[in-house]
C-alpha positions as CSV (number, residue, x, y, z in Angstrom):
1,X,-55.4,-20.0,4.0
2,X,-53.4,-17.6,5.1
3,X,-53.9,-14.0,4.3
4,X,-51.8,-12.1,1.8
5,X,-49.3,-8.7,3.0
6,X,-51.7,-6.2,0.6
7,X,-54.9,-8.1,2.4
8,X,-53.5,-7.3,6.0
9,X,-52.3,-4.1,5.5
10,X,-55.9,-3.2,4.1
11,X,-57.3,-4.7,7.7
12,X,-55.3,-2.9,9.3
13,X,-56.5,0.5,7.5
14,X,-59.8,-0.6,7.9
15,X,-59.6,-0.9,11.6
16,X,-57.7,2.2,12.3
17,X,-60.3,4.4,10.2
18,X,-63.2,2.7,12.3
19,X,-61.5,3.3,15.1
20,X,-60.9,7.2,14.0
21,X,-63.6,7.6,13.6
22,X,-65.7,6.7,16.5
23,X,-63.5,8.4,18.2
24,X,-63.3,11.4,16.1
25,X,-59.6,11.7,15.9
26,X,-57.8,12.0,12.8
27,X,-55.6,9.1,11.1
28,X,-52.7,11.6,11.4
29,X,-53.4,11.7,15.4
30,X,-53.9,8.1,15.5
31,X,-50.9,7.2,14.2
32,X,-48.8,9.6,16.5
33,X,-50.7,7.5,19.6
34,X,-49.8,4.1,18.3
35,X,-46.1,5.0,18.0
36,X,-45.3,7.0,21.4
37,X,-42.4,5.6,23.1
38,X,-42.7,4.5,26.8
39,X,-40.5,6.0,29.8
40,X,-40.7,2.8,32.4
41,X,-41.4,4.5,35.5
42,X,-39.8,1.9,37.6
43,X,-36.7,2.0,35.9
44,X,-36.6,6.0,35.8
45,X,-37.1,6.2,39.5
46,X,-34.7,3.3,40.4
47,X,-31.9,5.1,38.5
48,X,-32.7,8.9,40.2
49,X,-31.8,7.0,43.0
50,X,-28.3,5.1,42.1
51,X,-26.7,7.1,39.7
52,X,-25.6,10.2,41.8
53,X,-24.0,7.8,44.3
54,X,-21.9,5.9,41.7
55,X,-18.3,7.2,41.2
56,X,-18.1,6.7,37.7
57,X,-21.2,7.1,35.1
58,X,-22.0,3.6,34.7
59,X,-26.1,4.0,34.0
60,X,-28.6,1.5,35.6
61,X,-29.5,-1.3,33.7
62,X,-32.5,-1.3,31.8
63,X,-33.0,2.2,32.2
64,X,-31.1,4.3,30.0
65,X,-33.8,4.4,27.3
66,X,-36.4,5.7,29.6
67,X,-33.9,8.2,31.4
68,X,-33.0,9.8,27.7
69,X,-36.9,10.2,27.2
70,X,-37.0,12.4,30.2
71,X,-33.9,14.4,29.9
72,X,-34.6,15.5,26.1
73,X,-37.8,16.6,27.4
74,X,-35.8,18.7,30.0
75,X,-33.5,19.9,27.9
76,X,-36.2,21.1,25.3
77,X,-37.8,23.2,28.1
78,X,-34.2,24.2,28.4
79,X,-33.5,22.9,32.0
80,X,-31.1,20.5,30.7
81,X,-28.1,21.3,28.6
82,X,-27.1,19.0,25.5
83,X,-24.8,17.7,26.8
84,X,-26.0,15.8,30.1
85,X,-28.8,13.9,27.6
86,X,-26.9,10.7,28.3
87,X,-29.1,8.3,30.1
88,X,-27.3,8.6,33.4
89,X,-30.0,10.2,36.3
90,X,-26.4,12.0,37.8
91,X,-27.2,14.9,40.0
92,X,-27.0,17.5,36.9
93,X,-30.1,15.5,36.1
94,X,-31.5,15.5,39.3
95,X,-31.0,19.4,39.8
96,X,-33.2,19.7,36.4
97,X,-36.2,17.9,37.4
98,X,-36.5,19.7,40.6
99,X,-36.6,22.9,38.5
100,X,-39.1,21.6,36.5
101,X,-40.9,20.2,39.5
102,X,-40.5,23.9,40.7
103,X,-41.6,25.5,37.6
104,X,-45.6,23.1,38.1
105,X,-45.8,25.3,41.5
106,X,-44.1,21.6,44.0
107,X,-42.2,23.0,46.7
108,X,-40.2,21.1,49.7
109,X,-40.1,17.5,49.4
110,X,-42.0,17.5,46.6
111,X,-39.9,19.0,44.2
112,X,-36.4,17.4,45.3
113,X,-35.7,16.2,41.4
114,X,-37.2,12.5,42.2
115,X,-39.6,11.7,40.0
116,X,-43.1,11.1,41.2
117,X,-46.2,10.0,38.7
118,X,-48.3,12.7,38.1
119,X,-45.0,15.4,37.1
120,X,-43.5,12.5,34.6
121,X,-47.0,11.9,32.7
122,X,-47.0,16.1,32.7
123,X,-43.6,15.5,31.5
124,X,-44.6,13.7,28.8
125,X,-47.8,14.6,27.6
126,X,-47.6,14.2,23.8
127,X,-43.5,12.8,23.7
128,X,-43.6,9.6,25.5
129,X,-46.5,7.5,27.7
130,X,-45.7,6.3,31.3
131,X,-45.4,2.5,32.0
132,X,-44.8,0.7,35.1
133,X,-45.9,3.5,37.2
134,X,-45.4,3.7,41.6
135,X,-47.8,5.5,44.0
136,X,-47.1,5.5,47.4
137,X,-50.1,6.4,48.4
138,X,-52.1,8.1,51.5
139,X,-50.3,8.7,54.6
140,X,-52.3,6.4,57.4
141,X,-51.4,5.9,61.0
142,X,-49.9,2.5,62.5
143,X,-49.9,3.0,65.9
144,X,-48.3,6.1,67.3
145,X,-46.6,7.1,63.7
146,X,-47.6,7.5,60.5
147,X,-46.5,5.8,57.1
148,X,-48.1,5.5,53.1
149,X,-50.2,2.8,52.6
150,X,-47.2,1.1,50.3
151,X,-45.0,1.3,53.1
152,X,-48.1,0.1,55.3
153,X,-48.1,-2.8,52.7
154,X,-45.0,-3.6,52.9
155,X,-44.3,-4.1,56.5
156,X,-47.1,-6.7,56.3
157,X,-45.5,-8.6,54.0
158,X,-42.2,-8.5,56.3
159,X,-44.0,-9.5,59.3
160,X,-45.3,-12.5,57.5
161,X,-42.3,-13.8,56.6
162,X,-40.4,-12.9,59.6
163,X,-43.4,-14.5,61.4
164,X,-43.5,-11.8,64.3
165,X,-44.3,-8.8,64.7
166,X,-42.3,-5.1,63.6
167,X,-42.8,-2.8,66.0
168,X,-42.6,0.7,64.9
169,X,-40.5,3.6,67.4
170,X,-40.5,5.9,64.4
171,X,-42.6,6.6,61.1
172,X,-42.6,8.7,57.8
173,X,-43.2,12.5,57.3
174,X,-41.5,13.4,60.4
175,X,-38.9,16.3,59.4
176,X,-37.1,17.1,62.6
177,X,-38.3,14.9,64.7
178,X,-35.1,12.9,65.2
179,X,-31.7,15.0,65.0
180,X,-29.7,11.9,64.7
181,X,-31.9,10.8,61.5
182,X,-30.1,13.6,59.4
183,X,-33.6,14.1,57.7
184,X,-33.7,10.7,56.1
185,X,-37.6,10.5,58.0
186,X,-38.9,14.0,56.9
187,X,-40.3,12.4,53.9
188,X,-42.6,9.1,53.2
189,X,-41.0,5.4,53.2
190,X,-38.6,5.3,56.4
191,X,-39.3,3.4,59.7
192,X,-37.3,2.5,62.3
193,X,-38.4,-0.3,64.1
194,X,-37.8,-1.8,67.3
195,X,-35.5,-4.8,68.2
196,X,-36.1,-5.2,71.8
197,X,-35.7,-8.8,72.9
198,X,-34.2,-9.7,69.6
199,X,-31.0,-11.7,70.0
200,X,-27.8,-11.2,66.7
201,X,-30.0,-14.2,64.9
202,X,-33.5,-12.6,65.4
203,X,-32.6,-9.3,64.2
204,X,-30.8,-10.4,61.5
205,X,-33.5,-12.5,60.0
206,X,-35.8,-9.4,60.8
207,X,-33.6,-7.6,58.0
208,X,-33.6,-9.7,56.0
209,X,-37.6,-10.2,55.3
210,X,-37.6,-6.3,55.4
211,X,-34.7,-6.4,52.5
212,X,-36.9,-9.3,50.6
213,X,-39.8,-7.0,50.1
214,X,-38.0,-4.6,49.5
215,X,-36.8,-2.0,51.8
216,X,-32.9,-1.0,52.0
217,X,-32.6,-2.0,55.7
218,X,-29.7,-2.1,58.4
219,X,-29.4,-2.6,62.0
220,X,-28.4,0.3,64.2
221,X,-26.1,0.2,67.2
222,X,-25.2,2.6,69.8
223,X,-21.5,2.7,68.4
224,X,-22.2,4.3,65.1
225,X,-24.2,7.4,66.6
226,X,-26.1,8.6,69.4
227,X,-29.0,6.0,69.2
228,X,-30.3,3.0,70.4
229,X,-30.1,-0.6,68.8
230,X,-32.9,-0.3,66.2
231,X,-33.5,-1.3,62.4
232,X,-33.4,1.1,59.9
233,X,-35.5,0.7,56.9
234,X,-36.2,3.1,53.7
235,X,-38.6,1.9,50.7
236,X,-36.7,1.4,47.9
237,X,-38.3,3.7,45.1
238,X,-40.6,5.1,47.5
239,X,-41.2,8.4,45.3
240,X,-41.9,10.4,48.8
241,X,-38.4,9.9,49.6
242,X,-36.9,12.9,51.5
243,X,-33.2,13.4,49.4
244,X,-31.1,11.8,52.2
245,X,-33.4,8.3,52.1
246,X,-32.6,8.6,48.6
247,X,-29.0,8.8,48.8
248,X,-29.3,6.0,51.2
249,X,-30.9,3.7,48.5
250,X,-28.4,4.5,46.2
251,X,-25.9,2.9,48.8
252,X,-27.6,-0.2,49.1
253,X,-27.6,-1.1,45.7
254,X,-24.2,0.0,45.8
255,X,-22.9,-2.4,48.7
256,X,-22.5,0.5,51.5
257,X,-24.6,0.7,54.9
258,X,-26.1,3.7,54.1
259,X,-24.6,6.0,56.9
260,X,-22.0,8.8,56.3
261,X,-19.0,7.1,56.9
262,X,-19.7,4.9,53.7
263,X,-18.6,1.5,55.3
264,X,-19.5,-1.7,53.4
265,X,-23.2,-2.8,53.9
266,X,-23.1,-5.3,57.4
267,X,-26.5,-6.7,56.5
268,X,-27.5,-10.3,55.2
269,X,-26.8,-10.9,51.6
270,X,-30.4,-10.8,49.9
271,X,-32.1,-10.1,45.9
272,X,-32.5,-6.5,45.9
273,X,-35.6,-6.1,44.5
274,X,-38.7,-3.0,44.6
275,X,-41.9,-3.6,46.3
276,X,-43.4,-4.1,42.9
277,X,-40.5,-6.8,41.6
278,X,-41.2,-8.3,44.6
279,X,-44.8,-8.6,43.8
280,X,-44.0,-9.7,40.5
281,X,-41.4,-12.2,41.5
């Protein structure tokens, strides 16, 4: 027999006093708990990275409801004016979290309005919980440079499917290392990796394993800057991002090649998809 609505709903009581009270909270504060929205860290951190490079204010999909979460918690700590609470992560928005990044003591790299796990649950502590979350880890060596442990995990999964190995000429956390990198390795999830003895076809198929797990990847030649032929590649979402890795991101998704000239992307046609969609897939 089924149970009647009066004969649930006094379950339901039931359960949430017991509860209350081995935990010592009030129903009051129980209640508030149960009903917290959820920002989707995922989608947040995808949209920091797209929505300053669109031309219009078209917002990412599937995260406008967690990117209003966030920006009414700016604007009530009165980094954010009104009038920007629109679900779009635009650079007004961006300029705001740095400040509040700022204002928790982050300096550098750290506070350059990307949102990274530990300043959104701060963010939200008692307005919204945080779902979905992305660490990119510890920094650890891989060979002669040095990478996060996501990125570390990622290139393993692109040398599987490439079935070869990715040799690395230069890591993460590198700020000026490289002039002609324009600062896109000072922070974590860039690599540029070698294509010696790779023929058009080899590199190619190189990209695209890297773009399959999820890196926004290109090939490099000599003719587009003083360099040598190598493979760029930046972690999508990567939350270590220095802001020019970011803005390249935004490109891919975007159909450019991520370089200053903002040509069309040259690279094989993939699924843009994170490192965790990927895993999901």
């Amino acid at each position: 027999m089924k149970p009647t609505l009066r004969a649930t709903g006094l379950l339901a009581a039931a359960l949430v006093a017991g509860l209350t009270g081995a935990s010592g909270m009030s129903v009051a504060q129980a209640a508030e708990v149960k009903v917290l929205p959820s920002v989707n860290m995922e989608a947040t951190v995808k949209a920091a990275q797209i929505d300053p490079r669109r031309a219009d204010e078209t917002t990412t999909p599937g995260a406008k409801p967690s990117v209003l979460l966030v920006e009414k918690a700016l604007r009530d700590r009165r980094l954010l004016d009104g009038q920007w609470v629109d679900g779009y992560f635009g650079t007004t928005t961006i300029t705001a979290y740095a400040k509040y990044q700022k204002s928790l003591g982050y300096k550098g790299l750290a506070a350059s309005g990307l949102p990274g796990k530990a300043t959104l649950v701060k963010l939200g502590a008692g307005r919204f919980k945080v779902t979905h979350t992305i660490v990119p880890g510890g920094r650890v060596s891989m060979g002669d440079v040095v990478v996060n442990t996501r990125t570390r995990s990622m290139l393993a999964e692109a040398k599987r499917l490439f079935g070869r190995g990715l040799g690395l000429m230069q890591g993460s956390y590198n700020p000026g290392g490289d002039p002609t990198s324009a600062g896109t390795h000072d922070g974590g999830g860039v690599v540029d990796i070698s294509v010696k003895g790779m023929n058009r076809t080899t590199r190619t198929a190189a990209v695209r394993a890297l773009r399959r797990v999820g890196f926004a990847a290109w090939v490099r030649d000599p003719s587009q800057d003083d360099w040598p032929w190598h493979i760029h590649a930046v972690a999508i979402s990567d939350t270590d991002l220095s802001r020019q890795a970011q803005r390249q991101v935004g490109d891919y998704y975007l159909g450019f090649n991520g370089l200053s000239g903002h040509g069309p992307d040259d690279g094989p046609k993939v699924t843009i998809r994170t490192w965790e969609e990927y895993r999901r897939r």
